[in-house]
C-alpha positions in Angstrom: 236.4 -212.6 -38.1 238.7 -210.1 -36.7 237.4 -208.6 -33.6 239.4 -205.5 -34.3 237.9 -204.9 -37.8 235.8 -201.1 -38.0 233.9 -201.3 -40.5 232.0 -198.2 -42.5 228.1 -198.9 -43.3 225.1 -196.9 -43.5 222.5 -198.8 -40.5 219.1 -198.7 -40.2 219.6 -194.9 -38.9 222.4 -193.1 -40.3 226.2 -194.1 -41.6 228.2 -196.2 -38.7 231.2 -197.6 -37.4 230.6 -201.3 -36.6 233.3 -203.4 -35.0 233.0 -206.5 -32.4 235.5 -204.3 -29.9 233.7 -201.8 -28.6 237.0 -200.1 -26.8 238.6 -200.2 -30.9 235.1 -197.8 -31.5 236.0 -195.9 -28.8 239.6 -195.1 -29.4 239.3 -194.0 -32.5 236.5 -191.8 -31.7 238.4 -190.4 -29.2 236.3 -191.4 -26.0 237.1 -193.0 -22.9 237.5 -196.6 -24.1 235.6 -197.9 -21.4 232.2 -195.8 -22.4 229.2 -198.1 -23.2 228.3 -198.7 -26.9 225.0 -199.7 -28.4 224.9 -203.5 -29.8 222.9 -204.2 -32.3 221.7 -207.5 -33.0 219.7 -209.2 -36.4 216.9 -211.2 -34.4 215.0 -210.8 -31.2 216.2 -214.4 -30.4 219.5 -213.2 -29.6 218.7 -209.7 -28.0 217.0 -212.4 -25.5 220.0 -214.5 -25.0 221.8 -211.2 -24.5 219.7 -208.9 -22.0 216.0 -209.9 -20.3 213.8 -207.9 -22.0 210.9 -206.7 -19.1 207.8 -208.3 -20.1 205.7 -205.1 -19.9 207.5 -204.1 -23.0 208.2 -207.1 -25.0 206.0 -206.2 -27.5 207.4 -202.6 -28.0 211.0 -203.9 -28.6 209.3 -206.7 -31.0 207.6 -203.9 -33.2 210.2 -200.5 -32.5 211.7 -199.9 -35.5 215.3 -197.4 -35.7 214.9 -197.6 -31.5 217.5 -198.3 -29.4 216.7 -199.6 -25.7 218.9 -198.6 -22.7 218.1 -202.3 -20.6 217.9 -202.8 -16.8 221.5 -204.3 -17.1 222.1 -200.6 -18.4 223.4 -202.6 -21.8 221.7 -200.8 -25.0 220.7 -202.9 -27.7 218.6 -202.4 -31.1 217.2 -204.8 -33.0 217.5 -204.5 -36.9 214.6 -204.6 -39.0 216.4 -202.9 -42.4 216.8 -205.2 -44.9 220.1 -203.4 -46.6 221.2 -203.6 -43.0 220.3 -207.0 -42.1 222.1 -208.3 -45.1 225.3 -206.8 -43.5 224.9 -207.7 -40.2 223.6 -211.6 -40.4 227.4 -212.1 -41.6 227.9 -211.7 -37.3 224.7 -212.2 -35.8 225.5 -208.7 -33.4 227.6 -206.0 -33.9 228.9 -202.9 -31.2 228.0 -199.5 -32.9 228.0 -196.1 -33.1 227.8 -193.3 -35.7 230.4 -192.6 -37.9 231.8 -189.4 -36.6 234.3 -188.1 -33.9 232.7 -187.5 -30.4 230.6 -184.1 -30.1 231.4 -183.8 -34.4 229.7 -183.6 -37.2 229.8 -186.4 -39.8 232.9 -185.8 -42.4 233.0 -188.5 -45.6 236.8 -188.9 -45.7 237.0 -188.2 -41.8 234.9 -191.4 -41.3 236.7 -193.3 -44.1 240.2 -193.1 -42.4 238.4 -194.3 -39.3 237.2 -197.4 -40.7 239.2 -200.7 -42.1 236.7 -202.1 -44.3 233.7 -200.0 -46.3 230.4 -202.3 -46.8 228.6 -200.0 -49.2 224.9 -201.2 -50.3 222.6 -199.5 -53.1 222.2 -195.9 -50.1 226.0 -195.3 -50.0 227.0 -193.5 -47.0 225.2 -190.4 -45.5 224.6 -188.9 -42.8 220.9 -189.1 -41.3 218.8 -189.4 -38.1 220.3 -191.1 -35.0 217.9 -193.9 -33.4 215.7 -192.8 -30.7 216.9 -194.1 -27.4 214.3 -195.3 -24.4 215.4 -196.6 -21.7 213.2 -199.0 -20.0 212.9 -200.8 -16.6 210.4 -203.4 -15.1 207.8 -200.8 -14.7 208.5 -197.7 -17.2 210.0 -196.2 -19.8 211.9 -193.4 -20.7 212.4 -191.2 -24.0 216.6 -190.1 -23.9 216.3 -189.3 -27.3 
């Protein structure tokens, strides 16, 4: 795989740009490269190899579906339950993301298509639709961000 791919699929949540760099997401968004990106990952046995999930809410992440969760490493991870997703992203086991738009923009078809390299396209197509609620959790509490 080339770590510098972007690729252009709808997610769980709404259409995205997927890539295994996320400074390449964030250049051509046009952030600072150095901005955190959501990972998402296709099974909770790598989200635990990846971030220790508090036990106080172990059983939240296991069941949330279309949530992302802000860690105490302050890494952000959600863990795919779609199926049409799934199917995309067991081809890398974990994947940086973000949606499919400029920062602070609203989504734009061809916009989105320029940004990407490769477009996975399932039976949904491409749309635009409801980011993923963000919590961000530490040993004790959690937070809604989104």
């Amino acid at each position: 795989m080339d770590n510098n791919l972007i690729y252009l699929a709808q997610t769980d949540t709404t259409a995205g740009l997927l890539s295994a760099n996320f400074q390449k997401l964030n250049q051509i968004k046009g952030r600072d490269k150095n901005k955190p990106v959501l990972m998402e990952v296709n099974s909770l046995k790598k989200l635990k190899n990846l971030t220790r999930i508090p036990i106080k809410f172990k059983n939240r992440v296991r069941k949330s579906i279309k949530s992302t969760f802000i860690y105490p490493n302050q890494s952000s991870f959600r863990l795919i339950k779609d199926n049409l997703h799934l199917n995309f992203l067991n081809h890398f086991g974990q994947m940086y993301s973000t949606s499919a738009n400029k920062s602070g923009m609203d989504f734009q078809y061809n916009e989105a298509f320029e940004m990407c390299d490769i477009l996975v396209v399932d039976k949904r197509r491409i749309f635009s639709a409801t980011s993923s609620a963000i919590f961000k959790i530490n040993n004790t509490k959690i937070i809604k961000i989104r």
